[in-house]
C-alpha positions as CSV (number, residue, x, y, z in Angstrom):
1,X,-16.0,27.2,-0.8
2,X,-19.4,27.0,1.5
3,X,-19.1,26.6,4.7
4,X,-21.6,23.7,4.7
5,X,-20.4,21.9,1.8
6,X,-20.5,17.9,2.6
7,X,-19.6,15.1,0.9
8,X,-23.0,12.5,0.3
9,X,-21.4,10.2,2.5
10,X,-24.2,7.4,1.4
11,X,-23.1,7.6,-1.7
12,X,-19.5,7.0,-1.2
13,X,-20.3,4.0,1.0
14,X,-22.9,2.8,-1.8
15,X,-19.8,2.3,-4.3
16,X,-17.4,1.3,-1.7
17,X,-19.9,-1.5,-1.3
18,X,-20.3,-2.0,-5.1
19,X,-16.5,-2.1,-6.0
20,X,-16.8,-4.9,-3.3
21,X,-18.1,-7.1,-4.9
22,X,-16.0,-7.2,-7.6
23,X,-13.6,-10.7,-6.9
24,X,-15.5,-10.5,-3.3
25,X,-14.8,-13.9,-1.4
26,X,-16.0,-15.5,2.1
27,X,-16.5,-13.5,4.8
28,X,-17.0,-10.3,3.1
29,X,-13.7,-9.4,1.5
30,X,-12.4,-8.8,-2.0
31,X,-9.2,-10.8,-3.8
32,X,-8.1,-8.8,-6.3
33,X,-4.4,-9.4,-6.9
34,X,-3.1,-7.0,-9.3
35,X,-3.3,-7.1,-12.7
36,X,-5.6,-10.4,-12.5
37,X,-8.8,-10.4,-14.7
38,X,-10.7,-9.1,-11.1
39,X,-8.6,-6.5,-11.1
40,X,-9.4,-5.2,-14.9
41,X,-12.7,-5.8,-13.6
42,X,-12.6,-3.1,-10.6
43,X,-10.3,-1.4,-13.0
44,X,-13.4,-0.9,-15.4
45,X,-15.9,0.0,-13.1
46,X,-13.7,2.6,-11.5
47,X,-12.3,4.4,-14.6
48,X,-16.4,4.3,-15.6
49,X,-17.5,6.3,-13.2
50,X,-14.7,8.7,-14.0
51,X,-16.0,8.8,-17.1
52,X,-19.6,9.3,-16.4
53,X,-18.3,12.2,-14.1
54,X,-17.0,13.7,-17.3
55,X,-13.3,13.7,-16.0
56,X,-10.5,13.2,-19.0
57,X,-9.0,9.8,-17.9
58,X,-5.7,8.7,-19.3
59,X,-3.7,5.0,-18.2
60,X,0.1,5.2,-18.9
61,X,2.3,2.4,-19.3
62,X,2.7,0.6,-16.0
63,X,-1.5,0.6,-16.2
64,X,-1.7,4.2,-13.8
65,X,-5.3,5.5,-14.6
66,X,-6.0,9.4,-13.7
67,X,-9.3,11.4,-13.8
68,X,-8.5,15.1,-14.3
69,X,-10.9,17.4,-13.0
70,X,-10.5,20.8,-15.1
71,X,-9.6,23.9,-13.5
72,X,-10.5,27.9,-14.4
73,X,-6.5,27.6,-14.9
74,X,-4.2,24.9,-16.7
75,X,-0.9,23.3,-14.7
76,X,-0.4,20.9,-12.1
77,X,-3.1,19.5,-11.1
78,X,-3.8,18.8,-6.6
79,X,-4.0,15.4,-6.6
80,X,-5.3,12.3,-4.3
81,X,-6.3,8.8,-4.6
82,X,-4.2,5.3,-3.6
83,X,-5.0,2.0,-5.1
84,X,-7.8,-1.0,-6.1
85,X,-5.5,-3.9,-5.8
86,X,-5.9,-6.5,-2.7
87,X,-3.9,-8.6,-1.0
88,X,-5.4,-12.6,-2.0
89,X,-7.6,-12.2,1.4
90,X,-8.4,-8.5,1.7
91,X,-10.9,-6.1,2.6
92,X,-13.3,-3.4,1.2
93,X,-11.7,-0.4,2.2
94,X,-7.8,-0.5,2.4
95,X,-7.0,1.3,-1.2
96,X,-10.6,1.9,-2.3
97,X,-11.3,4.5,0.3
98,X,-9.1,6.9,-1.0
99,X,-9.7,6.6,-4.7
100,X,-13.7,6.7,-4.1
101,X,-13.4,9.9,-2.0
102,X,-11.3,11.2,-4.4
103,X,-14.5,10.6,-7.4
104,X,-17.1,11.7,-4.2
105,X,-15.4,15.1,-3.5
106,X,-15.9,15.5,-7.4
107,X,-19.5,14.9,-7.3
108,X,-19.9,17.4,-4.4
109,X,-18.2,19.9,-6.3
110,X,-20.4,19.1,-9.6
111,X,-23.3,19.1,-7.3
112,X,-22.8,22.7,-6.2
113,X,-21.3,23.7,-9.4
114,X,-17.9,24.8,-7.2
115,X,-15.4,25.2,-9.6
116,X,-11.6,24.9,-8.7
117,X,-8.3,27.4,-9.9
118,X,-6.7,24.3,-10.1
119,X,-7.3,21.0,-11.9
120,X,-8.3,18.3,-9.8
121,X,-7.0,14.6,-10.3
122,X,-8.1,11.5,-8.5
123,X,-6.0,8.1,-9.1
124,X,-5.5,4.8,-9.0
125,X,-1.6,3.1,-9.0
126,X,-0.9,-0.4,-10.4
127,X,0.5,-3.2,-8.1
128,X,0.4,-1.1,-4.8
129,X,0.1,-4.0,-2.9
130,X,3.1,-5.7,-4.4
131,X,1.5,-9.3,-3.4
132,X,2.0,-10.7,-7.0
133,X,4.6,-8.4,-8.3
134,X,7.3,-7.1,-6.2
135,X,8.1,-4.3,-5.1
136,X,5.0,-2.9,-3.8
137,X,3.8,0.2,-4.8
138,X,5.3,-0.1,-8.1
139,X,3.1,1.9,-10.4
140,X,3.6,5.1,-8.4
141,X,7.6,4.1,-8.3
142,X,7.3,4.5,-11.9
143,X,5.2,7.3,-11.5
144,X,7.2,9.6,-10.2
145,X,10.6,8.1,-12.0
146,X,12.2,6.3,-9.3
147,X,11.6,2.7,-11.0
148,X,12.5,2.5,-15.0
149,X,9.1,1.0,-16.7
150,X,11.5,-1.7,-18.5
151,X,12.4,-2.8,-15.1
152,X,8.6,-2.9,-14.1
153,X,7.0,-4.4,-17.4
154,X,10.1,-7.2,-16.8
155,X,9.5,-8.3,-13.3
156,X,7.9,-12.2,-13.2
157,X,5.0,-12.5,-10.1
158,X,4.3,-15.3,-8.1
159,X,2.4,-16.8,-10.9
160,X,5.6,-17.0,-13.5
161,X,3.8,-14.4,-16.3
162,X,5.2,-11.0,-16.1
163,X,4.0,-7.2,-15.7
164,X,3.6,-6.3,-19.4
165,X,2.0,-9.7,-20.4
166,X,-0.6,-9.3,-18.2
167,X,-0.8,-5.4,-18.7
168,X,-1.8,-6.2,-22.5
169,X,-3.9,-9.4,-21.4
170,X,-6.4,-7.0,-19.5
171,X,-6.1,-4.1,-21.6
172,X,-4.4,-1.6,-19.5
173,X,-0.8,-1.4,-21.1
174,X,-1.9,2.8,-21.4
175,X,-0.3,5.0,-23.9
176,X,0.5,8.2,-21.5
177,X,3.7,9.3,-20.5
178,X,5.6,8.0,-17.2
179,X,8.3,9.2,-15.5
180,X,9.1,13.1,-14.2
181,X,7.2,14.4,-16.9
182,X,3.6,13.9,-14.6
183,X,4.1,16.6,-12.8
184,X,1.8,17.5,-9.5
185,X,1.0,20.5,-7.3
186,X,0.2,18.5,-4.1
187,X,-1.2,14.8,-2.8
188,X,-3.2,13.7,-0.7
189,X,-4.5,10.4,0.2
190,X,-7.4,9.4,2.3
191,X,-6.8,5.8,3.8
192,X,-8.0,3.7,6.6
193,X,-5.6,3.7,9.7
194,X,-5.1,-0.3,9.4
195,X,-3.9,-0.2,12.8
196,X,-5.6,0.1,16.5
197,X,-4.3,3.4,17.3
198,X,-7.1,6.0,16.3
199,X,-10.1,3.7,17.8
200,X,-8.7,2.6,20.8
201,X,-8.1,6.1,21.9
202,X,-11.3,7.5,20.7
203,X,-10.0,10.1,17.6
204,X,-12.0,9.9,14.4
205,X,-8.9,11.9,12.2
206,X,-5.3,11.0,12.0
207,X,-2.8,13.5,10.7
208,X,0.0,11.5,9.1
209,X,3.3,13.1,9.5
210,X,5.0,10.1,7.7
211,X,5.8,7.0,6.9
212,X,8.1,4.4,8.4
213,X,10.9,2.6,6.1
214,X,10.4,-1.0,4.6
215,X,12.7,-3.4,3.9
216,X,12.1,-6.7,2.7
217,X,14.5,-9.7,2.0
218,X,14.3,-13.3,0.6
219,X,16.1,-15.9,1.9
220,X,16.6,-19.0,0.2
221,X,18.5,-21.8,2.1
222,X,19.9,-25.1,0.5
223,X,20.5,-28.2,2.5
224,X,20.6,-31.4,2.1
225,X,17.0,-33.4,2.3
226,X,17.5,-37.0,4.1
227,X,15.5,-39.9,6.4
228,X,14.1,-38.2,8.9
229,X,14.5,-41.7,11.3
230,X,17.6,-42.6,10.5
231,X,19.8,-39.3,10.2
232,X,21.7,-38.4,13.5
233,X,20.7,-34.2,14.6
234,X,24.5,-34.0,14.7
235,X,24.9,-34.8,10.7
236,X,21.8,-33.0,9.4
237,X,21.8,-30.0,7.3
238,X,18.1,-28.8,8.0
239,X,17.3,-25.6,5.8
240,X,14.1,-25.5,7.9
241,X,15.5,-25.4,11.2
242,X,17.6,-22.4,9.6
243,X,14.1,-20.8,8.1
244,X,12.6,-21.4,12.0
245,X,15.9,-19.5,13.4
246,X,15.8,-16.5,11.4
247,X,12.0,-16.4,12.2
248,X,12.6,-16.3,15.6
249,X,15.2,-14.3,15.9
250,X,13.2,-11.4,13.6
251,X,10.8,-11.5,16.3
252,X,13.0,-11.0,19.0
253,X,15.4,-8.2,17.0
254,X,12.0,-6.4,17.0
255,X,11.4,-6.4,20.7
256,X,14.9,-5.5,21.2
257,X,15.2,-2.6,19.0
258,X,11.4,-1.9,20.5
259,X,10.4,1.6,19.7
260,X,8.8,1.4,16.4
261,X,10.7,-1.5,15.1
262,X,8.8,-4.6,14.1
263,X,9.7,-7.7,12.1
264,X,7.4,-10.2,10.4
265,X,8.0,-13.4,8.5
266,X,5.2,-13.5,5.9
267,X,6.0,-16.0,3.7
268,X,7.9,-19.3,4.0
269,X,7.7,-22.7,1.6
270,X,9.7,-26.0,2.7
271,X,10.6,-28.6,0.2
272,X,10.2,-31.4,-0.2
273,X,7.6,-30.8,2.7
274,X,6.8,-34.1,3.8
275,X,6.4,-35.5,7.3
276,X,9.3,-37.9,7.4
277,X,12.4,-36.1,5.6
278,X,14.7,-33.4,6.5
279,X,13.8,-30.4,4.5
280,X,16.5,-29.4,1.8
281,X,15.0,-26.1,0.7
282,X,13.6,-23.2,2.3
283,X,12.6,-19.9,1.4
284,X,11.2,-17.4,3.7
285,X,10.4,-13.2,3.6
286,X,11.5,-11.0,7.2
287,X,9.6,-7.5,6.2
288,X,11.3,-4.9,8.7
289,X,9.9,-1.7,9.3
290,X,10.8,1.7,11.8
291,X,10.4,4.6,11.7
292,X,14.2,6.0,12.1
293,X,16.2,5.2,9.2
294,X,19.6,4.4,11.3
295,X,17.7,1.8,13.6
296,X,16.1,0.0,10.4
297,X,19.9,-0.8,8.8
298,X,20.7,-1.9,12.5
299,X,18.0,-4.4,12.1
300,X,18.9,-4.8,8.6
301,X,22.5,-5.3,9.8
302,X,22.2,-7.6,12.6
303,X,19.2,-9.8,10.7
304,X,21.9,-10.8,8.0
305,X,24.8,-11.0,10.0
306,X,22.5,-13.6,12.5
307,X,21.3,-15.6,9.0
308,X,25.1,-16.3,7.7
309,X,25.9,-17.5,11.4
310,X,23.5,-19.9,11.7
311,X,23.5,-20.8,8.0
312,X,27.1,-21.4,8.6
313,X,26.8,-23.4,11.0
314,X,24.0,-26.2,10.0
315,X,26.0,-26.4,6.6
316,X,23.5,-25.0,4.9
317,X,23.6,-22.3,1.6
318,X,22.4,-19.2,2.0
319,X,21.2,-16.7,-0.7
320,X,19.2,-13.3,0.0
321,X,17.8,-11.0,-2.3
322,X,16.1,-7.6,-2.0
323,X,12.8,-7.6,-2.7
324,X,11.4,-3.8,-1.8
325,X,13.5,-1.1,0.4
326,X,12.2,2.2,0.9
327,X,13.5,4.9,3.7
328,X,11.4,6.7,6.3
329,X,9.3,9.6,4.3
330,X,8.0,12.8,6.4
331,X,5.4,14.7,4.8
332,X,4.8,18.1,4.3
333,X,4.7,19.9,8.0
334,X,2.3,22.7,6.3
335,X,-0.3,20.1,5.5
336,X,-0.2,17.7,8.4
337,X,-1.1,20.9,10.0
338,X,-3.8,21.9,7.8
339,X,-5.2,18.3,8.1
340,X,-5.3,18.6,12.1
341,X,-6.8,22.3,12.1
342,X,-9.9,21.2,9.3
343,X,-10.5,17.8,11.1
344,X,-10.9,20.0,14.7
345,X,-12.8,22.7,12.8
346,X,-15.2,20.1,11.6
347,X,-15.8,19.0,15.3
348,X,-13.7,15.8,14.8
349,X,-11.5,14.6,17.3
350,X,-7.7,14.5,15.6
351,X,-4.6,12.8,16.6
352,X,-1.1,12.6,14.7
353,X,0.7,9.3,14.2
354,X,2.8,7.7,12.0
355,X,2.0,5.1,9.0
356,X,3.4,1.6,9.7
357,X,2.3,0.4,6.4
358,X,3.6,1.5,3.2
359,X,1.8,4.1,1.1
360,X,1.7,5.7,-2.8
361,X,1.8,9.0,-0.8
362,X,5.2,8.5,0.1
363,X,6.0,7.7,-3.4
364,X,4.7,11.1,-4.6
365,X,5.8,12.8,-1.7
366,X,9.0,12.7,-4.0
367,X,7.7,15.2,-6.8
368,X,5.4,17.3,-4.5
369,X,4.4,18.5,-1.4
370,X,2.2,15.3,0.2
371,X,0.4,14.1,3.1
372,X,-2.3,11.8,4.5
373,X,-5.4,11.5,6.2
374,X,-6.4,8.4,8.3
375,X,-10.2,7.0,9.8
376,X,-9.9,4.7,12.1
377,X,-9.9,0.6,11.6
378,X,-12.0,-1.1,13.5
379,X,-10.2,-3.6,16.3
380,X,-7.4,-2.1,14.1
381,X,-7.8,-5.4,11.6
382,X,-6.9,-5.0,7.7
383,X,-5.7,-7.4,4.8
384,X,-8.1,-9.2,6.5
385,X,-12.0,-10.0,5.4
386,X,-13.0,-8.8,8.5
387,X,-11.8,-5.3,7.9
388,X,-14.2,-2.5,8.8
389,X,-14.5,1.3,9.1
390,X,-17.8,3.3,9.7
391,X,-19.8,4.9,7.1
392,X,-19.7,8.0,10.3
393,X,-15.7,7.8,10.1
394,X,-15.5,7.5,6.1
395,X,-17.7,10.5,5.8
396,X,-16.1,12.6,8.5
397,X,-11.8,11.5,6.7
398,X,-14.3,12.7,3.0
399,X,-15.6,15.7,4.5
400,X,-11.4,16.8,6.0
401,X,-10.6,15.6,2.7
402,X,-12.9,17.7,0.4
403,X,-12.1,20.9,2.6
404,X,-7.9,20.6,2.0
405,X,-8.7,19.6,-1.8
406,X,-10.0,22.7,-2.0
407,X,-7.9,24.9,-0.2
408,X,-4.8,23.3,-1.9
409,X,-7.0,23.9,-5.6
410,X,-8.2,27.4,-4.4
């Protein structure tokens, strides 16, 4: 490969920018809850310019679509990529970085007529966000075999409708294989840092060495609703007050544990949820995450065992339910490496860290050797409208990722 061979970093940003507006909403940000008709609508776009770029694209079952690239020899191909789903108020880049580097490190290559040993792939998995189907991350769980595609198709989102009903709806129930038969020589996934780290202490690459584990639980909690004048404290049965003391406690668990640990409570619905009566109903998500697996089932330990004691004791029925739990996932040693000695090669300033959030990398990380490359967020702000990384920073994590592409393709 040339030694000056660059990515055309206004280009990437150009369709970054396009792909934004598709479901874009106040403030600059994109709502484009998986499988919703906005979402066949970036789906469309995306798989177009695959297309046009003359890659063979194929969509398998659980709606994964993947641009091959050819190489001078068949096999595995070295792929990247990550996802085009939002969360309901997202931003431009969390996702749709690392798919539109992928297509922009293709172009460069057309562009200078590079050809690769290897075939190239650049992807994009269904439901990574897991915001209307749970778990997150669910295409590449199917992906790489570790979730059955009956399971997936089955599972009912916040809306009621289900995976394969609105798979066929948009027209992206695909007809290529899933499971262990998609077989990969190496990932890697370009993605904004969605954290502070990277800015605030003045790097422009992260080297991932993992990701932490996730766990998150439902709780559902059945009182008993009554006047909220005329019922004693003493002879209530509040499942609110319970859904307030597991929320709190969360939050103090995390500063306990400290470390890495951290705890948030996401999501939480009341019923009846009215002004003047004790609530009778409560349902509420705790997401914990570390990076140490044996700390996480402390958390996970002492969360539940805190939930049944004070269930118990406001006479109140407690229920929980698993909705995602995946372990801590190191990535390949030989590429974190790799990613830190390109990035300082290139003249950019390189720090290693951990992922808080949860990635398709470590889904693939499974099946093949895998790592990832953060660019900073700036003020450390995502799933937000506000979110923001540079067109410098973008073009400095496309040109780190265009150089280990090709290294890993030969």
């Amino acid at each position: 490969m040339r030694d000056d061979l660059r990515i055309n970093g206004e280009r990437l940003s150009a369709r970054i920018a396009r792909l934004g507006q598709v479901g874009a909403i106040a403030g600059g940000g994109v709502a484009r809850l998986a499988l919703t008709d906005q979402d066949k609508e970036g789906r469309d776009l995306v798989a177009g310019w695959m297309r046009e770029q003359g890659l063979a694209v194929t969509v398998d079952a659980i709606g994964n679509v993947v641009g091959v690239r050819r190489g001078k020899e068949a096999g595995p191909p070295v792929m990247t990529g990550s996802h085009i789903d939002t969360v309901r108020t997202g931003g431009r880049y969390d996702g749709n970085l690392g798919v539109l580097a992928g297509l922009e490190v293709m172009a460069t290559l057309d562009d200078a007529g590079v050809e690769t040993r290897r075939p190239l792939a650049v992807a994009f998995f269904t439901n990574e966000e897991g915001s209307r189907f749970q778990p997150d991350m669910m295409g590449s769980l199917v992906y790489v075999g570790r979730l059955p595609l009956e399971k997936a198709l089955a599972t009912v989102g916040i809306d009621g409708s289900t995976v394969e009903e609105n798979l066929a709806r948009i027209g992206y129930a695909g007809g290529a294989p899933v499971g262990q038969g998609n077989r990969v020589h190496a990932y890697v996934e370009l993605h904004v840092e969605q954290g502070p780290v990277l800015e605030a202490e003045g790097f422009t690459i992260g080297a991932v060495e993992g990701v932490q584990g996730i766990s998150w639980t439902e709780f559902t909690l059945t009182g008993q609703s009554n006047h909220a004048g005329t019922t004693p404290m003493r002879m209530r049965h509040d499942a609110g007050l319970v859904a307030a003391e597991i929320a709190t406690f969360a939050r103090r668990l995390a500063k306990e544990l400290g470390g890495h640990q951290v705890a948030t409570v996401g999501a939480l619905t009341l019923s009846p949820n009215l002004v003047n009566v004790v609530p009778n109903r409560a349902v509420l998500t705790v997401d914990l995450r570390n990076t140490d697996e044996a700390r996480l089932k402390e958390a996970e330990r002492r969360l539940f065992a805190f939930a049944a004691e004070v269930a118990g004791a406001e006479g109140v029925g407690l229920e929980r339910r698993a909705l995602a739990r995946f372990e801590p996932v190191a990535f390949a040693p030989e590429l974190v490496s790799r990613v830190e000695s390109i990035a300082r090669g290139l003249g950019h300033p390189v720090r290693r860290l951990p992922s808080g959030a949860g990635h398709d990398a470590q889904i693939l990380a499974s099946i093949c050797p895998a790592c990832m490359i953060f660019v900073p967020s700036a003020r450390g702000v995502s799933h937000n409208v506000e979110e923001f990384t540079s067109p410098v920073d973008i073009e400095a994590g496309g040109n780190v990722l265009l150089r280990l592409l090709c290294e890993l393709a030969g």
